[in-house]
Structures are given as C-alpha cells and as structure tokens.
C-alpha positions as CSV (number, residue, x, y, z in Angstrom):
1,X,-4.3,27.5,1.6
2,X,-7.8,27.4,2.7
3,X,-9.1,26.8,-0.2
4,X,-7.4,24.0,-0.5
5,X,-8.0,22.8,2.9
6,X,-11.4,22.9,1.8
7,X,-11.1,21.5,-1.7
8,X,-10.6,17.6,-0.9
9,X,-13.6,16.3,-2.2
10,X,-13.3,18.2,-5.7
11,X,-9.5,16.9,-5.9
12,X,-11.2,13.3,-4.9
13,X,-14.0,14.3,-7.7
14,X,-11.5,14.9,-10.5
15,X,-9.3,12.0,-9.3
16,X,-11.9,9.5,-10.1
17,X,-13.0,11.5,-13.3
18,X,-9.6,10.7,-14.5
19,X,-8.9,7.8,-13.7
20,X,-12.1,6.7,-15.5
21,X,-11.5,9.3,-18.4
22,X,-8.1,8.0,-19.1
23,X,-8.6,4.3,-19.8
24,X,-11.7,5.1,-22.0
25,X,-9.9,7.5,-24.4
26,X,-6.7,5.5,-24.6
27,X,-8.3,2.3,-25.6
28,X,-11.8,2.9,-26.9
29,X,-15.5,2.0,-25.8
30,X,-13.6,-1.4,-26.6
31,X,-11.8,-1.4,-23.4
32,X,-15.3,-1.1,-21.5
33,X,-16.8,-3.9,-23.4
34,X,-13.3,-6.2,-22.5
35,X,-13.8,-5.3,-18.9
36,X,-17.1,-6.4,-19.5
37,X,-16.6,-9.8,-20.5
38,X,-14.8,-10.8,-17.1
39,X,-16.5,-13.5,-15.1
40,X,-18.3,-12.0,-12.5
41,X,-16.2,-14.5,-10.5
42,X,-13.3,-12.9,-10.9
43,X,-15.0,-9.5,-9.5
44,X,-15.7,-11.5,-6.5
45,X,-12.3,-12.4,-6.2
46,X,-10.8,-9.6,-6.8
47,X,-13.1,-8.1,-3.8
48,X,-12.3,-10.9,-1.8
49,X,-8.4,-10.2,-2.2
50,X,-9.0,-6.7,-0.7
51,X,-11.2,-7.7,2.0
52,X,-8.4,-10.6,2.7
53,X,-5.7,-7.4,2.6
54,X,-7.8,-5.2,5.3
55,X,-7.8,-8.6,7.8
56,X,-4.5,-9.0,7.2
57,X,-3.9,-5.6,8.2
58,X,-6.1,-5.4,10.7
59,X,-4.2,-8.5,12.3
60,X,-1.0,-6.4,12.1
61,X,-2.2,-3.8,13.8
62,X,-3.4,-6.0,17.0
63,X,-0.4,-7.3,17.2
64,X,1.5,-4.7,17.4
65,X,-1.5,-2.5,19.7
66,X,-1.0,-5.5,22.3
67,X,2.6,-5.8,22.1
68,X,2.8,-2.1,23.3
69,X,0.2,-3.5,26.0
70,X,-3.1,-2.1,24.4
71,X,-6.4,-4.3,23.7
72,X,-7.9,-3.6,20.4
73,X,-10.9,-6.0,19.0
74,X,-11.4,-7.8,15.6
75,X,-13.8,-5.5,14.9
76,X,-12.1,-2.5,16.4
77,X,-9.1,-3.1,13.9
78,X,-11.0,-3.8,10.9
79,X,-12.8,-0.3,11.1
80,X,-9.9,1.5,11.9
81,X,-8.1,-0.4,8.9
82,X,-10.6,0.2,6.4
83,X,-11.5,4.2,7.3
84,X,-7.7,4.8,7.0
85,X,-7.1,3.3,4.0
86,X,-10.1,5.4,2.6
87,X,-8.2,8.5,4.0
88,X,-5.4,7.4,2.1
89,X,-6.9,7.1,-1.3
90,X,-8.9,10.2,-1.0
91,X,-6.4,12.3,-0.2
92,X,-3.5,13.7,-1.7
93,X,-0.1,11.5,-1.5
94,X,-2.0,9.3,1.4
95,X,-2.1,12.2,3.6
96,X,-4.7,11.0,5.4
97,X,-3.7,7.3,6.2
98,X,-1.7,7.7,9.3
99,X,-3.7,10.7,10.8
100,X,-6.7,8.2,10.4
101,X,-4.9,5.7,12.1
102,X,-3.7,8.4,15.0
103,X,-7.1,9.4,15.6
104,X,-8.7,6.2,16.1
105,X,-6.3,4.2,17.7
106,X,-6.4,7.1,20.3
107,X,-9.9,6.8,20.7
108,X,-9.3,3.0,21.8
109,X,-7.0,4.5,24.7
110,X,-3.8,4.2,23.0
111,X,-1.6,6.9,23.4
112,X,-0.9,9.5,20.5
113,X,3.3,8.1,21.0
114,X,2.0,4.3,21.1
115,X,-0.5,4.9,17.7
116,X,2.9,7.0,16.6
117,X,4.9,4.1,16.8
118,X,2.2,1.2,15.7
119,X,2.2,3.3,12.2
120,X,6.2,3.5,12.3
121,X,6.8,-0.5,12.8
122,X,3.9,-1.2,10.3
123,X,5.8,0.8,7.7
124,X,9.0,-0.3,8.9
125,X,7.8,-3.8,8.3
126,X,6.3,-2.8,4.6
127,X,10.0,-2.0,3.8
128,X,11.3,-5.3,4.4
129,X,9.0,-6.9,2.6
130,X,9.8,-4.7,-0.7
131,X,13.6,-4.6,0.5
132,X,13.6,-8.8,0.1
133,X,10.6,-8.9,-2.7
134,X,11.9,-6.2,-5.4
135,X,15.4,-8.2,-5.9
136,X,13.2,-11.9,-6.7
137,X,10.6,-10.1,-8.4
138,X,13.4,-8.5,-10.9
139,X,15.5,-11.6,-10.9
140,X,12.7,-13.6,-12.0
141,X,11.9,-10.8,-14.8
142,X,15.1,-11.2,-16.3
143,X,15.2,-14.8,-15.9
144,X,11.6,-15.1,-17.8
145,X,10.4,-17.5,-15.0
146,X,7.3,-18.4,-15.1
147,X,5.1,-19.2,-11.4
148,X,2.0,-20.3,-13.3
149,X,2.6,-23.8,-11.8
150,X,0.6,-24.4,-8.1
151,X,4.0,-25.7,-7.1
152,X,6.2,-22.7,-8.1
153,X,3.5,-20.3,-6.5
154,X,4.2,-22.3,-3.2
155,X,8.0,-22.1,-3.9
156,X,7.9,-18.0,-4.7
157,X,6.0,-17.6,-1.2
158,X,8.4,-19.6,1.0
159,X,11.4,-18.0,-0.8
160,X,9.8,-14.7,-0.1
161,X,9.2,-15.3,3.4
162,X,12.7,-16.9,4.4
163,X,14.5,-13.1,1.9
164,X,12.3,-10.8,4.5
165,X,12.6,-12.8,7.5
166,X,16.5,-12.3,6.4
167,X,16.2,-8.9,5.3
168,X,14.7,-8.6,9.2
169,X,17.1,-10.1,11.4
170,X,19.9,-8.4,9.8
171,X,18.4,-4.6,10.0
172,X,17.8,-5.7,13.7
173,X,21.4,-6.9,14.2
174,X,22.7,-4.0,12.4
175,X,20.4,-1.4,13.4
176,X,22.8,0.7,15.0
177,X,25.4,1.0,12.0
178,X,22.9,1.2,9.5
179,X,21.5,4.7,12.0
180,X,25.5,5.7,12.0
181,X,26.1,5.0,8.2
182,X,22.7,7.5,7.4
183,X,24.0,10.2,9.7
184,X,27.3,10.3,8.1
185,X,25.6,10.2,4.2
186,X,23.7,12.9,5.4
187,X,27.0,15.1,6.4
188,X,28.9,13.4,3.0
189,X,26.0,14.9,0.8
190,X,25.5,18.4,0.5
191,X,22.3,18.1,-1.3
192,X,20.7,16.4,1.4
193,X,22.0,18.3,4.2
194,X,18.6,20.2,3.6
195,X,16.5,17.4,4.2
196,X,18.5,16.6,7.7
197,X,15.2,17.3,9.8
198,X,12.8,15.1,8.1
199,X,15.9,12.4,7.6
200,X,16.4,12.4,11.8
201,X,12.9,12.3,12.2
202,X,13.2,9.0,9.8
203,X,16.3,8.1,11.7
204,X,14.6,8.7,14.7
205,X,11.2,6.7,13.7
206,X,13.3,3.8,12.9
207,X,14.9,3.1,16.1
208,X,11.8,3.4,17.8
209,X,10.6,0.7,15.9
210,X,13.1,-1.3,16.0
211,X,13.2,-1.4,20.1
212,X,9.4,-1.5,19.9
213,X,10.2,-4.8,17.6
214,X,12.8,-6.4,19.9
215,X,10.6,-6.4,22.5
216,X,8.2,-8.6,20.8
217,X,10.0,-11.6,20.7
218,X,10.6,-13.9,17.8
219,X,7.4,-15.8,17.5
220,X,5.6,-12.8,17.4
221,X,7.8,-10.9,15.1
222,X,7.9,-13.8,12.1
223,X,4.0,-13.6,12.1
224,X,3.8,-9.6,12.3
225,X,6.1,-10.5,9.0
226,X,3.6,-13.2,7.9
227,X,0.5,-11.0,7.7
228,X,3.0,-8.0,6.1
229,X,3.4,-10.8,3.6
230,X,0.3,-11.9,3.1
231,X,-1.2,-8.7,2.7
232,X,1.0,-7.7,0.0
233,X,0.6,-10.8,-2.0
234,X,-3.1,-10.2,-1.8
235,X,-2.7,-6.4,-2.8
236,X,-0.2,-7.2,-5.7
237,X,-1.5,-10.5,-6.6
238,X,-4.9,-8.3,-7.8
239,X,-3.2,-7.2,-10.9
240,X,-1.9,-10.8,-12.2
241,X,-5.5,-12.1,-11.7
242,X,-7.4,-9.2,-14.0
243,X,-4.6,-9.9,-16.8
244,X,-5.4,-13.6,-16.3
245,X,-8.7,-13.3,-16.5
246,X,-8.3,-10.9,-20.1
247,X,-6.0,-14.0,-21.2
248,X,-3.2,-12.9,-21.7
249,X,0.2,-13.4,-20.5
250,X,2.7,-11.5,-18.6
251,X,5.7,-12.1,-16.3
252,X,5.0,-12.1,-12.7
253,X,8.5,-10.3,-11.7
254,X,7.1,-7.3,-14.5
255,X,3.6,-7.1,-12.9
256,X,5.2,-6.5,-9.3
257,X,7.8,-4.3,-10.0
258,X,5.4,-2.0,-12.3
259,X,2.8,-1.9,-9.4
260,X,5.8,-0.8,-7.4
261,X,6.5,2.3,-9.8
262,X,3.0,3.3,-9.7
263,X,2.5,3.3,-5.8
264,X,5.6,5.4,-6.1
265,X,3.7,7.5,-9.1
266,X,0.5,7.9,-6.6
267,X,2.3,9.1,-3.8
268,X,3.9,11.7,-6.2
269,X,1.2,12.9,-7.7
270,X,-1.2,15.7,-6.7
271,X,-4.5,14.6,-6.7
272,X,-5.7,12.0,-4.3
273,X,-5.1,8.4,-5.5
274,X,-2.8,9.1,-8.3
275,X,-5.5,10.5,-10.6
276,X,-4.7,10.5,-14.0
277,X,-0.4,9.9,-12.9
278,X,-0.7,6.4,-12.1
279,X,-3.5,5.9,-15.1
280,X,-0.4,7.0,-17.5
281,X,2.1,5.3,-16.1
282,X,-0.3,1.8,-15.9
283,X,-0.7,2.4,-19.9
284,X,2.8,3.0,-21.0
285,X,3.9,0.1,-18.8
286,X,1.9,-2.5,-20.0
287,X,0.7,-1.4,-23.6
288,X,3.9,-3.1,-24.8
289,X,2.8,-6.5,-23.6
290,X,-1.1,-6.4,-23.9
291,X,-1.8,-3.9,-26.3
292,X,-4.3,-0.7,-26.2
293,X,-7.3,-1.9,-25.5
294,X,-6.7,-4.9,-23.1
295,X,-4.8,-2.7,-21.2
296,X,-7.5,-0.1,-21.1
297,X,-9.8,-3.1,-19.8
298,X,-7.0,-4.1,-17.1
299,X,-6.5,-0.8,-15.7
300,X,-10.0,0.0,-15.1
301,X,-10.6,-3.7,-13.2
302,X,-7.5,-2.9,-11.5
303,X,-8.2,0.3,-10.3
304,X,-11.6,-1.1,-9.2
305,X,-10.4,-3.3,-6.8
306,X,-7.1,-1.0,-5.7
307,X,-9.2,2.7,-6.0
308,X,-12.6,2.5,-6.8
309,X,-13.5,0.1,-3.9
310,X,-11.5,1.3,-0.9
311,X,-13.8,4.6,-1.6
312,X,-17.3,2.8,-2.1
313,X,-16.3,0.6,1.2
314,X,-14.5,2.8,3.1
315,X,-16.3,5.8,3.0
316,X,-19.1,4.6,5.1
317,X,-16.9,2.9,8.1
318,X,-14.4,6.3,7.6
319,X,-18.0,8.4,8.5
320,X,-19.0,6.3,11.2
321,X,-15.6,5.9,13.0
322,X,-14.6,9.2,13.0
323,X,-18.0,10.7,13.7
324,X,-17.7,14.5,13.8
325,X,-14.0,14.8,13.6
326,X,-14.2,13.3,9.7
327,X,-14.8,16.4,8.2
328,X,-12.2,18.2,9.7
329,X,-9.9,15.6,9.3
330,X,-9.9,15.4,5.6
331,X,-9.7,19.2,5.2
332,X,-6.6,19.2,7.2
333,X,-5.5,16.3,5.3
334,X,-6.1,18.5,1.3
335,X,-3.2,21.0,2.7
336,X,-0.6,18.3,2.1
C-alpha cells in the first residue's frame, strides 16, 4: 500500500506511454503522419473547446459556491477547475478530482460540508444532462440523422436543453419516491445488499443536493443546467471536430454514445486516465467506420485535447494552488 501511495507519477508515466504506444502500433507511422496533416486551426480549436469547458465549469462552480452563500472569484474558480481536473486525469479512476476540489474550495473559506455538497450538485447535475442526452444521442443513431446542417445543430441544442431541463424538474418533483424506490431495490436485491453503505451514502448525497438545488430558485437553477450543457457539448463536441477535420463521416448520436463508454472505460481502468483501456476501446469502436489508420490519427488528436492537455495545463495551476499539500495529495490519491 505504500508503494502504491507513492507510485502515482509512474502509473501517470505508463498511462501516457500507452496511450501514445497504442495508437502508433495499431495504425502505423501512418496514423502520425494523418494527425499531422490537421490544420493547425483545428489544434486551436480543439484547445479553445477545453479552455471554453474549464469556464463553463468554473461558472458552475460560482454559482453554486454563492448559492450556499460563499464568494469565490473568476479567477479563484478557474484555478480550482483546472488543478482538479488535472487530479482527475492523473490519477487512478479520477481519484483526485473531488479531493482537489475539497481542498481548495476550503482554502477559499468554504466549509469541508459546503465544498462536499458543491461536488455532489455538480455531479448531480452531470447526470441529468446524460439522463436526457444518451436517449437523443441513440435515437438519432438509429434514425441515421444527420446535424451537419447549422440549423439542426441549433435544433439538437434547444431539444437537449428543454429533455434536461425536464429530466430536472421531475427528479425534483419526485425526489422523495425516487429516494424510497432505491431503498426498497436495495432490500429486493440480495446482490446489492452489500453495497447498502456506499448506496445510502449516494442516497444520502442526493438529497442533499437536491434541497441545496431548491433553494436556488429557478432562474438560477436553468442556467446552473445551461453551463452543465454547454460544457458537455464542448467536451463531447471535441471528438466530432478531429473526425471532421480527417474527412470523414460519422454519426453524431455514435460519436456521443461511444465517448460515453469510454469515460465509463477510464473510470474502470487502473492506471490514471484510462491508459491503454480507453485507447482499446476508442480503436474497436470506431475502426469499423474510419478504418485503422484514421482512427489511429483521431485517437491521438483526441486524447490530446481530452488527456494530453489537461496534464501540460493543469499541472502547473495544480502546483501552484495546492502549494505544499500537492504532493501529498496525489499520493493519497494512487491508493484508490
């Protein structure tokens, strides 16, 4: 065990080793030399996307710090945003996102139960989205429709928004049978009856979030929803634009439900990142529509602008932020 709290940075090490490894010996020096040919515009936008996904963020998380009557700057937020994201990615399963996030919000005088319950209602939010996205993004799979067209873009976002703000006001409605229906699955299900602790803590989690999000009132709460939206867009939308850019074609509803299996894949898998898991999973998902080498070329821009440069940008503000607590931090954070 203590080598292993000590061993985060090798597990980061061989994380990126393999997910550089893995693309190259699948598809060939060919696959570096597709990646290559990308405009150096679409680099930029593909950085831009990310940036656009850690002010989105960061906007989340001032709402909700001055909703629970804390003050947290622009600044303040985008820090703490971009040093816990790094902790995610460099650490196994994204152990060290929310301890990230405990830590410095703390330091901004929120309380340990208030930075608790910021991270719960942020990842209670993230579920509605995916609870309202993942039925449109298969629908439109199976239908084959297209969203190429600036107008059907427009159309896929407001249909998106109007199926979470849905999704929202019904778990809020409902919260108290949907808290009865788990406890009695739990006593129904001998298999889970195991898992009781970590499900009530869950349980418990959820209500908290949920009275933290009736108190915000509804203005507030459709554009905490809002940003969730628009940073997932952003984060999902990075995928669609590297394919686009290696011309070639594939369905919008496939792209976002694949990314959907690999965040699952990474969270799953034991080194930090999803090293080498989610590089597998990326090829066997989309070799059947773009072919070995393209793909090769897509999953290394991909996990460029989704791996590669939450580390190379994060890892200074993670340093600075947490000052002498980083180390210990992320050691604490290779146990999990």
């Amino acid at each position: 065990m203590a080598v292993m709290k000590r061993s985060w940075l090798v597990l980061t090490a061989a994380s990126l080793v393999l997910s550089l490894a893995v693309p190259v010996l699948y598809g060939g020096m060919d696959s570096i030399r597709a990646a290559s040919t990308v405009p150096a515009g679409t680099i930029l936008l593909v950085v831009s996307m990310i940036f656009g996904c850690w002010l989105f963020n960061a906007a989340r998380i001032r709402l909700l710090v001055h909703a629970l009557g804390g003050r947290l700057g622009v600044r303040a937020a985008v820090a703490i945003v971009m040093a816990s994201e790094f902790a995610g990615v460099a650490t196994p399963a994204g152990a060290g996102n929310p301890a990230t996030y405990l830590l410095l919000l703390s330091r901004q005088g929120l309380p340990v139960s208030s930075g608790a319950a910021v991270i719960a209602v942020d990842q209670f939010m993230d579920l509605v989205f995916f609870a309202s996205a993942v039925p449109i993004a298969i629908a439109l799979f199976v239908l084959q429709g297209g969203i190429s067209h600036p107008i059907r873009v427009i159309w896929l976002i407001v249909v998106l928004f109007l199926a979470g703000v849905t999704v929202l006001i019904l778990v809020l409605r409902n919260y108290r049978s949907l808290v009865l229906a788990a406890g009695r699955l739990v006593q129904r299900l001998p298999r889970l009856r195991r898992f009781r602790f970590r499900m009530a803590r869950g349980v418990l989690g959820f209500r908290n979030s949920v009275r933290v999000l009736l108190q915000m009132g509804p203005g507030r709460l459709l554009l905490l929803y809002l940003f969730c939206l628009a940073h997932w867009l952003l984060r999902y939308g990075v995928l669609p634009v590297v394919v686009m850019a290696l011309d070639k074609a594939v369905p919008w509803g496939y792209l976002f439900v694949m990314q959907g299996v690999l965040l699952f894949i990474g969270h799953v898998t034991v080194l930090p990142g999803g090293g080498g898991g989610v590089e597998v999973g990326f090829s066997a998902l989309l070799t059947p529509y773009m072919g070995a080498t393209a793909t090769a070329a897509a999953l290394l821009l991909w996990r460029f602008g989704t791996f590669y440069f939450y580390l190379i940008a994060g890892a200074p503000v993670f340093m600075v932020a947490t000052g002498r607590a980083a180390g210990r931090l992320m050691r604490a954070q290779g146990d999990h």
